[in-house]
Structures are given as C-alpha cells and as structure tokens.
C-alpha positions as CSV (number, residue, x, y, z in Angstrom):
1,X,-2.9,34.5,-31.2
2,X,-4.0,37.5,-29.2
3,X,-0.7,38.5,-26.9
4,X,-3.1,38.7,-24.0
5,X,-4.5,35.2,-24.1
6,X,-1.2,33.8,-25.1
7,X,0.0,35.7,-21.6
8,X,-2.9,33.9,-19.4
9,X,-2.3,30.6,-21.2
10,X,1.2,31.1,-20.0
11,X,0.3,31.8,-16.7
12,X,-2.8,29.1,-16.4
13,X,0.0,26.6,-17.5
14,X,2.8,27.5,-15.3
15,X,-0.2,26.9,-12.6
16,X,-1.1,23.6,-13.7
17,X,2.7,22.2,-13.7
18,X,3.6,23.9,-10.2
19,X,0.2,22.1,-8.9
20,X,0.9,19.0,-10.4
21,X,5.1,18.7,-9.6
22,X,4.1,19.4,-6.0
23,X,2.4,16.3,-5.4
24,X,-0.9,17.6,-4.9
25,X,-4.4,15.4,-5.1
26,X,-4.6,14.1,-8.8
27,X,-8.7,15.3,-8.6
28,X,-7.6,18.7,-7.4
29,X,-5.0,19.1,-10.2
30,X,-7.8,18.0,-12.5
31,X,-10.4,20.6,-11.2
32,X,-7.4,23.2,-11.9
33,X,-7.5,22.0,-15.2
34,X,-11.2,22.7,-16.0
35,X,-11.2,25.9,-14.3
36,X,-8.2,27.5,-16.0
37,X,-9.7,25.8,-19.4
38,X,-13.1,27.4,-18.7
39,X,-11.3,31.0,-18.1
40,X,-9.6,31.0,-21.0
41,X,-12.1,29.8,-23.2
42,X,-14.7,32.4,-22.1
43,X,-16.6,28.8,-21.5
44,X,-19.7,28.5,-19.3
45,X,-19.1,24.8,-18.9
46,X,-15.9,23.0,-18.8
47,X,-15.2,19.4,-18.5
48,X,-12.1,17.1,-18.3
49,X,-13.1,13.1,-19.4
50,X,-11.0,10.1,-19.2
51,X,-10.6,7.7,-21.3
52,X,-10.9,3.9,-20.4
53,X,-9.8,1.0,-21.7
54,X,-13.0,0.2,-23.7
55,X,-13.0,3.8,-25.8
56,X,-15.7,5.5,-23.7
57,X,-15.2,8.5,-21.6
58,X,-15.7,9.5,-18.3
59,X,-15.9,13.2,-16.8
60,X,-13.6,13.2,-13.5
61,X,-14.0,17.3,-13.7
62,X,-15.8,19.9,-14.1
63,X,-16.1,23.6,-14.1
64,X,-19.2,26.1,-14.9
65,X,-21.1,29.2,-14.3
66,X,-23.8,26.8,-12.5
67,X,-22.9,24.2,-10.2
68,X,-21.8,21.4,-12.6
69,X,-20.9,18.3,-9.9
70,X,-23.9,16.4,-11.1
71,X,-21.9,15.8,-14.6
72,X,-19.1,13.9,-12.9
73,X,-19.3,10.3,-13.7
74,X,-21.3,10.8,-16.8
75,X,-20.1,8.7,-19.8
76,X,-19.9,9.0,-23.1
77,X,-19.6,6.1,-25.9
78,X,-16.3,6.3,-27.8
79,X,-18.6,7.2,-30.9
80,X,-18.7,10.4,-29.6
81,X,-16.5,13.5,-30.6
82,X,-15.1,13.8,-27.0
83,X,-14.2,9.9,-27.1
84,X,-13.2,10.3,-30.9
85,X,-10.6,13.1,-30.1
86,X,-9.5,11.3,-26.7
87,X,-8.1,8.3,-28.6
88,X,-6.4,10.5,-30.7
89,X,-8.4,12.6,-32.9
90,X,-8.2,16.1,-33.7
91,X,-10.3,18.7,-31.9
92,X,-13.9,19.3,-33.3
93,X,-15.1,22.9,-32.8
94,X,-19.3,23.4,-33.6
95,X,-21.1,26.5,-33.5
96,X,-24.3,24.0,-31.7
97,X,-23.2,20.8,-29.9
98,X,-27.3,20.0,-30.5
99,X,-27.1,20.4,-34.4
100,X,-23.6,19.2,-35.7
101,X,-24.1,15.8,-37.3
102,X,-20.6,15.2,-36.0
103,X,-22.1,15.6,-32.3
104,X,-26.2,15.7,-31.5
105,X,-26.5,11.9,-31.8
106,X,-24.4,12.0,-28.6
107,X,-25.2,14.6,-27.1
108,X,-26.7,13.8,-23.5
109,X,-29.3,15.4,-21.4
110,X,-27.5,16.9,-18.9
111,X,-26.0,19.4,-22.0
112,X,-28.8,20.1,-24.4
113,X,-28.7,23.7,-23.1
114,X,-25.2,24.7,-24.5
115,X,-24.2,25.1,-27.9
116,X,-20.9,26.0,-29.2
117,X,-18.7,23.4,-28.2
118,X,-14.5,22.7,-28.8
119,X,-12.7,19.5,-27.5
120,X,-8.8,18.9,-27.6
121,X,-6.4,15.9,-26.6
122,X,-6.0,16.3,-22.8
123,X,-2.3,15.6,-23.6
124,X,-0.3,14.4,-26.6
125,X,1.2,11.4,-28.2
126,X,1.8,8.3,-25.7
127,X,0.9,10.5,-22.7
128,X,-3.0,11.2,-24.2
129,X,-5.3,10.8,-21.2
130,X,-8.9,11.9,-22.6
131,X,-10.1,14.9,-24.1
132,X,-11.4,18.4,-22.8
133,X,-13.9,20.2,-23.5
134,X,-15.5,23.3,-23.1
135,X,-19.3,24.7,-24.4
136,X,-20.8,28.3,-24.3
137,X,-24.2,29.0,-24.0
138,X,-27.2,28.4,-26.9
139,X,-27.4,32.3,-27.2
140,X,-23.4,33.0,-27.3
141,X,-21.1,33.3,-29.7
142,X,-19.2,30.4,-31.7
143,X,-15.2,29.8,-30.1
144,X,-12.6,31.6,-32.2
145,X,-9.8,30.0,-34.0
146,X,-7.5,31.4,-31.8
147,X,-9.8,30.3,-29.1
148,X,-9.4,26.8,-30.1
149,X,-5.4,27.1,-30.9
150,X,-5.1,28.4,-26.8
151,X,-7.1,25.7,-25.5
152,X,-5.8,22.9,-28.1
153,X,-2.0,24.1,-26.7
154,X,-3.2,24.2,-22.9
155,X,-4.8,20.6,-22.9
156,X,-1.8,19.0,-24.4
157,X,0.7,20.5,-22.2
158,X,-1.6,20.1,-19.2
159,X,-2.4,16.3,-19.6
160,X,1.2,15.4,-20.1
161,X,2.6,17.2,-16.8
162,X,-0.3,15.6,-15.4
163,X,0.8,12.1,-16.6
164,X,4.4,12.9,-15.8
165,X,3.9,14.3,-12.2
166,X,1.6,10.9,-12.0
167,X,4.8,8.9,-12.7
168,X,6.9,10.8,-10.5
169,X,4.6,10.5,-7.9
170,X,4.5,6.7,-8.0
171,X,8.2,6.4,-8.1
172,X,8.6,8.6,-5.0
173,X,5.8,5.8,-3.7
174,X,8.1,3.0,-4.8
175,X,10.9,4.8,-3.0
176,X,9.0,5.4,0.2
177,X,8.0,1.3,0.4
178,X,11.2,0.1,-0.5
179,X,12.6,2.9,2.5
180,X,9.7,1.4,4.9
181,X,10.3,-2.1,4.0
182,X,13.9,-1.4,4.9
183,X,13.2,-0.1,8.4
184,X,11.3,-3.0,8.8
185,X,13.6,-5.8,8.2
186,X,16.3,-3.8,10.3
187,X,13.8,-3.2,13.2
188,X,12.7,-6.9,13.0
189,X,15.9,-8.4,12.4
190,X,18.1,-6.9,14.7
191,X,16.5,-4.9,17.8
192,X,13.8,-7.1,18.0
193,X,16.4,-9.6,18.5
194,X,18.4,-8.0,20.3
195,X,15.6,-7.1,22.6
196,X,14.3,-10.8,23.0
197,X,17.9,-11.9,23.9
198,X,17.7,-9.2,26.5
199,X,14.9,-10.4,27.9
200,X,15.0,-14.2,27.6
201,X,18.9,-13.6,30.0
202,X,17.1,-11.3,32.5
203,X,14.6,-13.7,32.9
204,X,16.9,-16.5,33.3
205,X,19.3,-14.4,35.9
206,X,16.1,-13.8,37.9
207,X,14.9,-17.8,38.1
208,X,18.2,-18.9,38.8
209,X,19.1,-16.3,41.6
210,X,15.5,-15.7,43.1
211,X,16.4,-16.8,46.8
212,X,19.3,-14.0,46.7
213,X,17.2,-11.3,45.5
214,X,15.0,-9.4,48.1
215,X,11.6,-9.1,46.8
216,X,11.7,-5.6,46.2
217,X,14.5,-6.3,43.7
218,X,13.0,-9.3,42.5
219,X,9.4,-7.2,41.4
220,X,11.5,-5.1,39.6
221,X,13.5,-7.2,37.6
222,X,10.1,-9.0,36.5
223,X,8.8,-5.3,36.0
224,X,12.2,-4.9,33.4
225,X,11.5,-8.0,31.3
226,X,7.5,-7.6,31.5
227,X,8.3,-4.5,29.8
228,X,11.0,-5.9,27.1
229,X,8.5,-8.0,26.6
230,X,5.7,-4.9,25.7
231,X,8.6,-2.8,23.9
232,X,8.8,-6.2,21.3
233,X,5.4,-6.5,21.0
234,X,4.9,-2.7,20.0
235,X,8.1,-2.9,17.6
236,X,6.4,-6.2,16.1
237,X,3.0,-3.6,15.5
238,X,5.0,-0.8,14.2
239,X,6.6,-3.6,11.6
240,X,3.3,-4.8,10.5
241,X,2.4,-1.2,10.0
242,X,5.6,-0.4,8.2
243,X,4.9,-3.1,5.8
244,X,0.9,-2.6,5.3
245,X,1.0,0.6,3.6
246,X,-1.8,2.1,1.9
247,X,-2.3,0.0,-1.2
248,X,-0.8,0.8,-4.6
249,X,-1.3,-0.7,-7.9
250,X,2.2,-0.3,-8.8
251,X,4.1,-1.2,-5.5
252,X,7.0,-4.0,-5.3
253,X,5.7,-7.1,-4.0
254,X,7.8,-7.2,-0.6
255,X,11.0,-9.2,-0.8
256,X,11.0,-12.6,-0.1
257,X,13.0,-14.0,3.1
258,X,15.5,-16.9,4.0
259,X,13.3,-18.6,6.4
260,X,16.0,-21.2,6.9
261,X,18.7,-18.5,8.4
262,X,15.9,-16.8,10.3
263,X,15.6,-20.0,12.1
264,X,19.1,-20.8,12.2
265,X,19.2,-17.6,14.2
266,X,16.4,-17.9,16.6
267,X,17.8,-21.8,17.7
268,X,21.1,-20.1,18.0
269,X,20.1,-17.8,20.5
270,X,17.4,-20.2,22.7
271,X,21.0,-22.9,22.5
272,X,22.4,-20.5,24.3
273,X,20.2,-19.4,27.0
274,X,19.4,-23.4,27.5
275,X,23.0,-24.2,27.7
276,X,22.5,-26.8,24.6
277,X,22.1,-26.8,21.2
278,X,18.1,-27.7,20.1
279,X,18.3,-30.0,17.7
280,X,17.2,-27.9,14.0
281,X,15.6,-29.8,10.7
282,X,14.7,-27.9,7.8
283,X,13.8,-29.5,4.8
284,X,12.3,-28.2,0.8
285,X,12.8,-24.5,-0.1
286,X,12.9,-21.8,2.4
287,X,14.5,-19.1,1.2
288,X,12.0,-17.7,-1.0
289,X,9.2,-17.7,1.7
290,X,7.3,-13.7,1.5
291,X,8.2,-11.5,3.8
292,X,4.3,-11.6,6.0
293,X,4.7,-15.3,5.9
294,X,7.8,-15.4,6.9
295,X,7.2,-13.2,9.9
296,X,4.4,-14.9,11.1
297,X,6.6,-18.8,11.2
298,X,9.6,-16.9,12.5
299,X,7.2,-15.5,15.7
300,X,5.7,-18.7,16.2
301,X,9.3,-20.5,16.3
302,X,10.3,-17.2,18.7
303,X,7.7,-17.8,21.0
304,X,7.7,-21.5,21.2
305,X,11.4,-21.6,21.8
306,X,11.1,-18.6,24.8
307,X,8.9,-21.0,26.8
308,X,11.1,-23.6,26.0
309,X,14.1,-21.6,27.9
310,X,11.4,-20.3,30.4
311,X,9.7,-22.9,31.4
312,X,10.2,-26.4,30.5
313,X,13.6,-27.4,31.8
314,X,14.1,-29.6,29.0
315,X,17.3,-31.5,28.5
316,X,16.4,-32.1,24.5
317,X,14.3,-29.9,22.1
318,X,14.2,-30.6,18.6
319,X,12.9,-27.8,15.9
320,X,11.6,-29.0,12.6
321,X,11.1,-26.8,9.7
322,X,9.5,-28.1,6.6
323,X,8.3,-26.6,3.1
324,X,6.2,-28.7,1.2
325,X,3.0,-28.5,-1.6
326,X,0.8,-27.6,1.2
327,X,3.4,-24.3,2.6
328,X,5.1,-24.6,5.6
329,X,4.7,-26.5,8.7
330,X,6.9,-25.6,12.1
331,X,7.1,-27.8,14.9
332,X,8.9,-27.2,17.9
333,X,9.3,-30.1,20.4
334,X,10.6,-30.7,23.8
335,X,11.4,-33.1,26.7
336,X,10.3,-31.1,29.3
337,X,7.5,-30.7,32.5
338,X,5.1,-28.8,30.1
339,X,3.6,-25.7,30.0
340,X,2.5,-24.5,33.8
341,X,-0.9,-24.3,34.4
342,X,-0.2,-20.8,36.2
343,X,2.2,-19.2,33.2
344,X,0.6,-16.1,31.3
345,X,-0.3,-17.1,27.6
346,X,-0.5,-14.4,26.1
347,X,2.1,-14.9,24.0
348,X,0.6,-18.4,22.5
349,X,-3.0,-16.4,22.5
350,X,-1.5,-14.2,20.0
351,X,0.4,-16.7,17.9
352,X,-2.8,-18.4,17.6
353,X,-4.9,-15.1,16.3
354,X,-1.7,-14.7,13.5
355,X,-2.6,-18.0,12.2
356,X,-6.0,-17.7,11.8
357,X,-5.9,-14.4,10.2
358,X,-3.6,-16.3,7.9
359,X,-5.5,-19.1,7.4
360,X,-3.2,-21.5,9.1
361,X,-3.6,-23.8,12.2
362,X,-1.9,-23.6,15.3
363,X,-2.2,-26.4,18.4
364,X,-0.1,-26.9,21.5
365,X,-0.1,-30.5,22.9
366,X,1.6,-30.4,26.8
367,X,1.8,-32.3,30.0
368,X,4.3,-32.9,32.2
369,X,5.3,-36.4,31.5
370,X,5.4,-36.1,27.8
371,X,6.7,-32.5,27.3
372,X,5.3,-29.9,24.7
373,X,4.3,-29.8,21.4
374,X,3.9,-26.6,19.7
375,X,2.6,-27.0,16.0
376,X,2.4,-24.0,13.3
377,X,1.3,-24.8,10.2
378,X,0.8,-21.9,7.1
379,X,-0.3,-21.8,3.5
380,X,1.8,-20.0,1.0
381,X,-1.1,-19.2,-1.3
C-alpha cells in the first residue's frame, strides 16, 4: 500500500469515528463516508447502500463530481454485486460496471455512464450494514489493487464505528428517558401534591374565615390559590411532555404504576381537608396500570375529590376504584348540595378532554338533593 494513501486512509478514518462518537446526524456521518470513500478512491461517483431485511439495497448516500442526490433511494435487487457483497460477500472490482457478466444485468440507468467499478462490506462480521461502492468514469482507468485494499479497510472500519456509535447513541437515549421519566414521577408525585394540598387548605382558610378578611385580603388570597391552581396545571403539561418524547424504536415502555396507593394517597389528603375519612373501594389489579393511564384516573379522582372539599359540604363521600376486562372505571360519590351553578369548571372541562383523547367516558350526574356523581371510565388497550 502506497504510504501516502495509507496516511489519508488514516486520516479519512480518524474523521469518520470522531464524527460518528460525537453524536452527530446518522445521514451526515453517512455523507462523510461517501465523500472520504470517493477521495480516496480517485472515484467520480460514490455511494453508501443499505441493506434491508429482504436482501435488496438501498443508497442512503452519495458523493460525485456531478450532483448525485437523484441516486438516493434507488434500489438494487440482492442479485446484484452491491447486494451480493452487502450480505456478506467479498468485494468485486470490474474494469466496466456495463460489461462484467458479474454486474451489467444489474446495472441501472442512472449509472450506465461509469465503468470501473469496486464494492466492499460497509463494515464486518455481525456489524455488516450494506456495501460501498465507488465507479470512475467510461474513459478512466481500472482501480488498483491497492486501491481496492484502502477502500476494502476503510468500509469495514467505517461501517462498524457507525454501528457502534448507533448503539451508543440509543443507550444514551434509553438513559435520557429513563432520567425524564424520573423527573416526572417525582414532579407528579410529590410537588404536584404538595402543591394541591397547598391549595385545597388556602382555599378552605379563605371559605371558613371570609367575614374576617377585608376584601382586599380576601382578592388576594383567591389570587394565591387561582395561581396554585395554574402552577399544577403547567407542572401537569411539563409531565406530559417529560413523558412524550420524540419516539424511539428501542425505548422502555414507561413503568407501570400502583394505581391503588396513588388513590390511597389522594383520599388521604381530601380526608383531611374534609375533616373525615371518604369512604375508598378498590377492587381487581391495580398495580400494574401504565404510567399515561394511570395519570389520567389519578387526575380525574384529584379533581373530583377537590370539588368535593370545595364545594359540596358533604358529610359522606364514597370513592370506588375498580379494574376489570373492560379497564378501569372510577367513581367518586358524595352526599352533598351539588355542584354550584356559578363554580368555574374548568377543571371537569379538562378531565373530560383527557378522556376522550383516551378513548374513555366521562359524566357528572349533580343536584342538590341527591349530591354528585362523577364517573371516569378508561380502556387499558
């Protein structure tokens, strides 16, 4: 091998690993790829291709003297010596791509114009992604064995830092959802809660003492929990966010929840706001329910009870919490004067946009003599 091409093979795949390690686009490392293959190769055209799972491949880059973008996408059968040598095969060199029986039946179109030709393994053994190649010309001269030895070298070593910054990549992805999902479940679990306590005693220190406040005092203190109230609402957005990442074909599902404690918790905190225990039923298998799901029965139960405490003045609320063949159905029910025509509800506005989006059902049955109803039902599936 001529010392100065082993020196820019050196060089052209130092390149490609610093590219690749550093996280960059997969498509730009690629087009490094071609380029650096063309250069060394003295090549007017190069091209990476892809294998699939069917034995064809595909070009996802290319390289050439001419633009060369209208080749991307272009298929070739597995028959072919580029889909020969990417399942394995070892690299064909031909003076004419057009006259080699090995190579014209295959030969498309779009390349009738070049002649010599050379494809390697774009990377080795268990890490063999597809095959590059590279063509000269009709009128140039054939590629030299060392030619071939160079780019045979460079393709193998370039294809498998490709596939292993790919795999390093992905677990650095894992990392980052299982970090995310973390913040989450900490945000939603604890200052969320923490928050809606808050809020739920302000309110309840501002209905029970309203002739002793001035009004001045009194617009403020609504102001306070009317923005508790927002701050939950935007934590609850930046958790959905958290947890709806861009999607990845090798991501963790997101861990499943104990639906049962979750509601433990909430009736915990409305008992003591209301100054007696709500009365809690929870019946099949709830502590397997996914994450989303989950969330969306655990809001519904939130909200339910916080008008409950706010205003019903119920003596008796009774919570019921059931898993069955059908997913899980919520229903929250209590003795009080109903829901007042004049209270906001925005709050049982949104909890009925979460269960269409799910594909559940949500109803609200209320009037002062019989109390309230809140019903939330949701498929698993």
């Amino acid at each position: 091998m001529e010392p100065t091409l082993a020196a820019r093979a050196l060089s052209a795949a130092t390149e490609i690993t610093t590219t690749a390690l550093s996280g960059d686009d997969p498509g730009a490392v690629l087009g490094s790829v071609v380029r650096r293959a063309a250069e060394l190769a003295d090549a007017d055209l190069g091209l990476v291709m892809v294998r699939t799972d069917d034995g064809t491949v595909t070009v996802e880059a290319a390289h050439g003297v001419t633009e060369p973008s209208g080749l991307l996408g272009l298929v070739l059968p597995a028959e072919s010596a580029a889909g020969q040598v990417a399942a394995g095969g070892e690299p064909v060199v031909t003076d004419d791509v057009t006259n080699d029986p090995r190579t014209s039946r295959f030969v498309p179109p779009e390349l009738r114009s070049y002649g010599p030709f050379a494809a390697a393994p774009f990377g080795a053994g268990g890490r063999l992604l597809g095959v590059l190649t590279v063509y000269r010309a009709r009128d140039r001269a054939p590629f030299s064995t060392s030619t071939v030895e160079v780019l045979t070298a460079f393709a193998g070593q370039a294809g498998v830092v490709l596939a292993l910054a790919e795999g390093a990549n992905a677990r650095h992805r894992v990392t980052l959802y299982q970090e995310r999902e973390r913040i989450a479940r900490e945000l939603h679990d604890v200052i969320v809660q923490r928050l809606y306590a808050a809020g739920m005693q302000l309110d309840r220190v501002r209905r029970r003492m309203r002739r002793r406040f001035a009004g001045a005092d009194g617009a403020r203190l609504a102001e306070a929990i009317d923005q508790l109230d927002q701050t939950i609402e935007e934590i609850r957005g930046t958790v959905r966010a958290l947890r709806s990442p861009d999607p990845e074909p090798h991501e963790p599902r997101q861990e499943a929840t104990d639906l049962a404690e979750s509601a433990r918790a909430e009736v915990r905190i409305a008992g003591e706001l209301l100054g007696y225990p709500p009365t809690l039923e929870l019946s099949g298998e709830l502590a397997d329910i996914p994450a989303e799901r989950a969330d969306h029965v655990r809001a519904a139960l939130r909200e339910a009870l916080s008008n409950v405490v706010r205003h019903s003045g119920a003596s008796e609320t009774r919570v019921t919490l059931q898993r069955d063949a059908h997913g899980v159905r919520l229903r929250v029910r209590d003795n009080g004067c109903g829901v007042p025509q004049d209270v906001a509800k925005r709050g049982l506005r949104h909890l009925s946009e979460r269960a269409k989006g799910a594909g559940g059902t949500f109803t609200v049955n209320s009037s002062p003599s019989m109390g309230t109803l809140v019903a939330f039902d949701l498929p698993l599936a």
